[in-house]
C-alpha positions as CSV (number, residue, x, y, z in Angstrom):
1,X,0.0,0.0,0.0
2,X,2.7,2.2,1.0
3,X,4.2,1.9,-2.4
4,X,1.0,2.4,-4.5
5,X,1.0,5.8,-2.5
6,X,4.5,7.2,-3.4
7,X,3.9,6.0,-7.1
8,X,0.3,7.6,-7.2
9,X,1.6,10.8,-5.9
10,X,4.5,10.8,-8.0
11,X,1.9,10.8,-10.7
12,X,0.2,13.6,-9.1
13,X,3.1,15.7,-8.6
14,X,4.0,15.4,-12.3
15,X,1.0,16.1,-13.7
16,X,1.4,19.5,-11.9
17,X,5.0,20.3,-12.7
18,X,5.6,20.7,-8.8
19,X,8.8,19.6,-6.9
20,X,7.7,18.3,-3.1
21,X,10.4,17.5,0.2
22,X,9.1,14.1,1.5
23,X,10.5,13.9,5.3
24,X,12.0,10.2,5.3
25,X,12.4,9.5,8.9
26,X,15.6,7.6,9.6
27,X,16.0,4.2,12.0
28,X,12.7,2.6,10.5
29,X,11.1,-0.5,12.6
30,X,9.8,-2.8,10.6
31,X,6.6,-4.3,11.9
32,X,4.4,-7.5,11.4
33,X,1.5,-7.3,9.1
34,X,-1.3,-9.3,9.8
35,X,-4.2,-10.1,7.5
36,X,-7.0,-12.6,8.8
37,X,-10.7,-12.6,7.6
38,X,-12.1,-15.5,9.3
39,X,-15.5,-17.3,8.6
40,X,-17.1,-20.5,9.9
41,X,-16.6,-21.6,5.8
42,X,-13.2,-22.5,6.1
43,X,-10.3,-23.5,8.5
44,X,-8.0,-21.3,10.3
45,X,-5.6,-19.4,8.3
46,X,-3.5,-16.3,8.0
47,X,-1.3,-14.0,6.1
48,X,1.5,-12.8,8.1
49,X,4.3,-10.0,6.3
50,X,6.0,-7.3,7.3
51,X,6.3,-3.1,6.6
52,X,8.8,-1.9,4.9
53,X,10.6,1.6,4.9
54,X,8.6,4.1,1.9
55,X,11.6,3.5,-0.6
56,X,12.4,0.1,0.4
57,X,12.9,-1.9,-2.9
58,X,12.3,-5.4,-1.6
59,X,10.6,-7.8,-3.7
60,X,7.1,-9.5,-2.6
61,X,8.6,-12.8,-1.9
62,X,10.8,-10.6,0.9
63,X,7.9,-9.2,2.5
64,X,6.9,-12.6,3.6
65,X,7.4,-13.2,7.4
66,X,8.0,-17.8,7.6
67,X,9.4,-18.5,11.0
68,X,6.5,-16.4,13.1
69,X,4.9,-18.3,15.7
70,X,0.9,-18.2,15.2
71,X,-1.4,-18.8,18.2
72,X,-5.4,-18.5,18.0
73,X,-7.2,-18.8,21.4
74,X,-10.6,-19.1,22.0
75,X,-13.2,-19.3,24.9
76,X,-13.4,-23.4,26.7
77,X,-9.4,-23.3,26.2
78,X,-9.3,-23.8,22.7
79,X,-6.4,-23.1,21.0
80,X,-4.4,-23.7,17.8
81,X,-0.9,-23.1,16.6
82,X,-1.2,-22.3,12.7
83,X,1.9,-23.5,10.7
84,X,3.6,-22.0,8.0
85,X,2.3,-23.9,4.4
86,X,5.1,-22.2,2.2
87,X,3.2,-19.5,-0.1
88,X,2.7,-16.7,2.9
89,X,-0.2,-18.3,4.7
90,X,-0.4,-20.2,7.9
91,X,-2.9,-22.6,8.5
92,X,-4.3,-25.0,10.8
93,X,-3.3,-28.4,10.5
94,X,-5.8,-29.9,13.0
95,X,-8.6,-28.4,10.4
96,X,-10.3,-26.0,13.5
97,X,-12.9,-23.8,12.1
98,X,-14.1,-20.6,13.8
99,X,-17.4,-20.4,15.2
100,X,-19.7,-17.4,15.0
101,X,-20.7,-15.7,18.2
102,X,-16.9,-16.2,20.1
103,X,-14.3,-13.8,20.5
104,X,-10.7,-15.1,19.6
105,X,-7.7,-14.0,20.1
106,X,-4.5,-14.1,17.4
107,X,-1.1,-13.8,18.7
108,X,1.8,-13.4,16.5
109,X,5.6,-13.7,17.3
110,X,8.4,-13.9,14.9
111,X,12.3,-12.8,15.1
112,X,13.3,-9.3,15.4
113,X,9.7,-7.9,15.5
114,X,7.8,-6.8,18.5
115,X,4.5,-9.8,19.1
116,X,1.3,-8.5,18.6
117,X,-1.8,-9.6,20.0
118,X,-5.6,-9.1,18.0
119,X,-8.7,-9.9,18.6
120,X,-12.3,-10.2,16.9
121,X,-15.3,-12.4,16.1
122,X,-17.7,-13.2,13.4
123,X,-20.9,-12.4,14.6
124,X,-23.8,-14.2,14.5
125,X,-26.4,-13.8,12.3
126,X,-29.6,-15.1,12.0
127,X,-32.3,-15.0,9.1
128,X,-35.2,-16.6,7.3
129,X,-36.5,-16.4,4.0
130,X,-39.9,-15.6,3.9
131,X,-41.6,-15.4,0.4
132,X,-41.0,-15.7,-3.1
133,X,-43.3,-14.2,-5.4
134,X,-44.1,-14.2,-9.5
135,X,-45.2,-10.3,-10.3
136,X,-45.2,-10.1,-14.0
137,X,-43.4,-10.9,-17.3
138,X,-41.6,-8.6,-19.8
139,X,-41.3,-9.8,-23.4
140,X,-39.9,-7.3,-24.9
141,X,-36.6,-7.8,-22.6
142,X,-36.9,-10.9,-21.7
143,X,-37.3,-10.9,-18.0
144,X,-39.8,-12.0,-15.3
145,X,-40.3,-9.7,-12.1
146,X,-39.7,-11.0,-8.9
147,X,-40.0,-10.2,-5.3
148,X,-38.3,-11.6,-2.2
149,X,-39.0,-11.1,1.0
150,X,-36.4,-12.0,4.2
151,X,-35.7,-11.1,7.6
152,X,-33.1,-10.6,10.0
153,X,-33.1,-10.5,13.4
154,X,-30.5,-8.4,14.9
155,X,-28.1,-8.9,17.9
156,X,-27.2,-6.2,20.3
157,X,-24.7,-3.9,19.6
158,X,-23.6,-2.4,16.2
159,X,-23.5,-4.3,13.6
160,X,-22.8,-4.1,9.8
161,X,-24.4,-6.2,6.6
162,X,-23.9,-6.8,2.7
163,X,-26.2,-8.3,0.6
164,X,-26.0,-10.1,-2.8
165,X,-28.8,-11.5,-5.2
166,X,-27.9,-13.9,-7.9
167,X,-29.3,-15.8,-10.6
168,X,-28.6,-19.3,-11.6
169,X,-28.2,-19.1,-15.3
170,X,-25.7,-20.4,-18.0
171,X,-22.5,-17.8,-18.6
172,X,-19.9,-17.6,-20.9
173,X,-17.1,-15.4,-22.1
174,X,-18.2,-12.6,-25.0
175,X,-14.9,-10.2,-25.9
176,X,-15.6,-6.9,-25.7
177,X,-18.4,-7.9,-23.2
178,X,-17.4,-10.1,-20.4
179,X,-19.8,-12.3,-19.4
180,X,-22.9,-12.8,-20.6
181,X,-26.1,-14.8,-20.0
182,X,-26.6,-17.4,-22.8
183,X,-29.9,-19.6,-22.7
184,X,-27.7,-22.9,-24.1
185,X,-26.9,-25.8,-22.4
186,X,-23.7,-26.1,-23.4
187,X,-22.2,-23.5,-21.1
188,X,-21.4,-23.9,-17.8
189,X,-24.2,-23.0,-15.2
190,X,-23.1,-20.0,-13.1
191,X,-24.5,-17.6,-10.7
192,X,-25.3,-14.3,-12.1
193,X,-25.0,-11.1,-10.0
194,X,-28.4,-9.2,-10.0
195,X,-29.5,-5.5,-9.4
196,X,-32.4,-4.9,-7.0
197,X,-34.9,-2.4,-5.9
198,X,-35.9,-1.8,-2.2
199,X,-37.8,0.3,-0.3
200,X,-35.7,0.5,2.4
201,X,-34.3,3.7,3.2
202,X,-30.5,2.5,4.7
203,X,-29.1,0.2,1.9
204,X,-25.7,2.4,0.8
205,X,-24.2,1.3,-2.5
206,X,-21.0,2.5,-0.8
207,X,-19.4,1.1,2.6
208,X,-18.5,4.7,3.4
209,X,-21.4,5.9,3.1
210,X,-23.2,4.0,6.1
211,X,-23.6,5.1,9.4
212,X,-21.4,8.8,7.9
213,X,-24.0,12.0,7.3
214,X,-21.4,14.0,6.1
215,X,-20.7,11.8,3.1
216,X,-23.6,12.2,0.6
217,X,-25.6,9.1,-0.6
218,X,-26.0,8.8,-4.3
219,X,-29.6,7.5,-4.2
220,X,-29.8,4.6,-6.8
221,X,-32.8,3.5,-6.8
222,X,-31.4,0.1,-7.5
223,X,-28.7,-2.0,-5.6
224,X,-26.0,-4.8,-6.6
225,X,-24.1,-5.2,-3.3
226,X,-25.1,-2.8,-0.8
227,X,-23.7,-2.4,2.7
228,X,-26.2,-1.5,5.1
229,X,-26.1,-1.0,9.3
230,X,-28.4,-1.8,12.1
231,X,-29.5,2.0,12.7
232,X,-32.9,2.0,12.3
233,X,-32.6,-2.1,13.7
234,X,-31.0,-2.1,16.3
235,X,-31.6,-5.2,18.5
236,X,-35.2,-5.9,16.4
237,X,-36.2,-7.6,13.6
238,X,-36.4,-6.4,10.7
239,X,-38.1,-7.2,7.1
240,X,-36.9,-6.6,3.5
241,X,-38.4,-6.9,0.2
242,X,-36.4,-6.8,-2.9
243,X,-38.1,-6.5,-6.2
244,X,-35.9,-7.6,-9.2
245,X,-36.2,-8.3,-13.2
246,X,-34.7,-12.2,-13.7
247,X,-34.1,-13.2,-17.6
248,X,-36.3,-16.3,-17.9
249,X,-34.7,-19.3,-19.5
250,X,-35.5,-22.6,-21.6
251,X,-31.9,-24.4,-20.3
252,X,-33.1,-24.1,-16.4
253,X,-35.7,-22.8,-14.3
254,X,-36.0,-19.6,-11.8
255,X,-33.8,-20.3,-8.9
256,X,-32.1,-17.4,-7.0
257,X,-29.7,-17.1,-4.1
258,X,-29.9,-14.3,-1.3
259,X,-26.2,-13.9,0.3
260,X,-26.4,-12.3,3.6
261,X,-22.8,-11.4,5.0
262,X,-22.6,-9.8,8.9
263,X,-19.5,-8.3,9.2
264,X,-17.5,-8.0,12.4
265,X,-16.8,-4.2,13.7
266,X,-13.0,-4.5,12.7
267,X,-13.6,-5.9,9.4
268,X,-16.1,-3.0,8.3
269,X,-14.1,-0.3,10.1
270,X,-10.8,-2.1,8.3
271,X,-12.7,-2.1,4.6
272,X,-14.0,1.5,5.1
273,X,-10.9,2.8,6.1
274,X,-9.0,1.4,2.8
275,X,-11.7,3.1,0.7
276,X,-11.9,6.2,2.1
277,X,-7.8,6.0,1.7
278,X,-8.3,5.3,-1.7
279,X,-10.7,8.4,-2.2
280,X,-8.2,11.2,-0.8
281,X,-5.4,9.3,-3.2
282,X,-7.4,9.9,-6.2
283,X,-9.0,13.2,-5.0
284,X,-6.2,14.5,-2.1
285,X,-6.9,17.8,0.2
286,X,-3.1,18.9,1.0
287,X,-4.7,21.2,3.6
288,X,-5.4,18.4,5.9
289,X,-2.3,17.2,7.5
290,X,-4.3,14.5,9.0
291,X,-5.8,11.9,6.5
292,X,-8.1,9.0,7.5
293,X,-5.0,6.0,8.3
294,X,-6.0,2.7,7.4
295,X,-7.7,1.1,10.4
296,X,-5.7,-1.5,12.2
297,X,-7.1,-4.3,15.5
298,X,-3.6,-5.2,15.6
299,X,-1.4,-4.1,18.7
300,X,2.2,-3.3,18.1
301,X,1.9,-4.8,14.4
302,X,-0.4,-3.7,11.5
303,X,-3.6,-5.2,9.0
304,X,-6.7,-6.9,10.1
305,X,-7.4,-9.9,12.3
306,X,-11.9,-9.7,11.6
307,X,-14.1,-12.4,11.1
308,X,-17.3,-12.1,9.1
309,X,-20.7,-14.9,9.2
310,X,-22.6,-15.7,5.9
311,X,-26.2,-16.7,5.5
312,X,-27.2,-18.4,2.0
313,X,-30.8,-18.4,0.9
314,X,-31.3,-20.9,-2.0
315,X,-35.0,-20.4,-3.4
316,X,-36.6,-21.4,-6.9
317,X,-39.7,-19.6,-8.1
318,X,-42.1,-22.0,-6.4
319,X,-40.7,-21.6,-3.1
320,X,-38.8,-24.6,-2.7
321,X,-34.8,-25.0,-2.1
322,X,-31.8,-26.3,-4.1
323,X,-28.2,-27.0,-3.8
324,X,-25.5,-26.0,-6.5
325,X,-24.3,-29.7,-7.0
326,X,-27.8,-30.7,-7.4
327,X,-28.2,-28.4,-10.7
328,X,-24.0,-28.4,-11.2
329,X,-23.4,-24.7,-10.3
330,X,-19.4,-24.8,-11.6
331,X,-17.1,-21.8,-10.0
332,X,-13.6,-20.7,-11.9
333,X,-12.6,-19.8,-15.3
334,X,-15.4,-19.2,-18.1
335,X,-15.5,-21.0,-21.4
336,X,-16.0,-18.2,-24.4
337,X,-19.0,-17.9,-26.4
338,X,-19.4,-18.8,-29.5
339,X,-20.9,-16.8,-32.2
């Protein structure tokens, strides 16, 4: 990150034909960087680097920290030692998973760096699906109106939300266009990102945008992935209907997906913090000598240590459920279309 900086402000600076001092303090301490998002998806595991002085030259591969000693702790005296696998990560060998709802602890030493201690959860999150319903049909596009209905019921304290609606539909490769949906069996079934409309006054198509009055909203009536807060919530249940246009297909029927993510504190504060970084890069105010930083949960070291908890609702037109083996729902690269 440091080093996209100096090379996006060298840009800057050129583009304005203006010579700048940069203050390089001297006797630099390198310090641990730690980058965790954990989920109750998939084992244990962890990224562990280091900082580097701003015109430090070192390649990638150097930045990688091997010999640190990784402890994660947990409530009922759990605890796991993650090990080193050889491409930057450690992970657990005893195949532990986090649970939602517990606080754990991550403790990192290594060789000449000072240890540093972290802590988070992934929160739980609880919600049911409640309808499914046909509106009307489109010809002239192609599409059939949908609404969904869901609800959530919140825990105490703050908490922070995405939301995803897909499609399951056959997609393949079109230069010039990406993907695109093509009603033929012979590509790959997929699941295909859709737009939504809501009545609900908090969804913000930008994380930081929520829970901040002094940044304005754009207002799109429409949503892809919004990020949304407890605010108006908090501690309750809470309803939401989405309305959305789904292409109708001959290769396979109407089913959808609703992907609910609750996002620890630290992991939304951590992914705000690197956006609103971003935007005073691209945009910067030399007036104030005190930028946002990126956020860090990590004491005496630097990153993220933030867990996160996902909710999948799998619904086809007629209410009932399905599984993506069941109707081979295939992840990774896409085959192109033919013309």
């Amino acid at each position: 990150m440091r080093k996209l900086v100096l090379i996006l402000l060298i840009t800057w600076f050129s583009a304005c034909e203006s010579m700048v001092d940069l203050e390089i303090p001297d006797g630099y301490q390198s310090k641990l960087i730690i980058e965790s998002y954990f989920s109750s998806d998939s084992i244990w595991s962890m990224r562990v680097g280091k900082s580097v002085h701003l015109l430090d030259t070192s390649d990638f591969s150097d930045l990688i920290v091997p010999n640190a000693q990784v402890i994660i702790s947990g409530r009922n005296n759990f605890s796991d030692t993650l090990e080193y696998d050889g491409s930057g990560f450690y992970r657990s060998v005893h195949n532990h998973y986090p649970q939602s709802g517990i606080n754990y602890t991550a403790e990192v030493i290594a060789p000449g760096f000072p240890g540093t201690i972290s802590s988070s959860q992934a929160p739980l999150l609880r919600s049911e699906l409640l309808e499914i319903r046909y509106i009307s049909r489109d010809d002239s596009l192609q599409t059939d109106e949908y609404a969904i209905r869901f609800k959530v019921e919140d825990q105490s304290g703050p908490n922070y939300y995405t939301l995803a609606l897909y499609q399951v539909a056959p997609v393949c490769y079109l230069e010039n266009w990406g993907s695109v949906i093509r009603d033929d069996p012979k590509y790959s079934i997929r699941l295909w990102g859709l737009r939504f409309r809501s009545s609900y006054p908090d969804f913000h198509s930008y994380i930081e945008t929520v829970d901040d009055p002094t940044i304005p909203e754009l207002g799109f009536y429409d949503y892809g992935f919004p990020y949304f807060s407890d605010q108006l919530f908090e501690a309750r249940t809470q309803e939401f209907e989405l309305r959305f246009d789904a292409t109708y297909l001959n290769t396979i029927g109407p089913h959808f997906m609703i992907q609910l993510q609750a996002l620890s504190v630290d992991l939304f504060a951590y992914e705000r913090s690197i956006v609103i970084q971003d935007l005073f890069i691209s945009e910067p105010n030399f007036s104030d000598k005190n930028p946002n930083l990126l956020y860090s949960n990590v004491q005496n070291g630097l990153g993220v240590f933030a867990g996160y908890t996902t909710k999948r609702h799998q619904v086809s037109a007629d209410g009932g459920t399905w599984n993506e083996a069941a109707l081979g729902v295939v992840r990774g690269e896409l085959q192109d279309c033919e013309e």
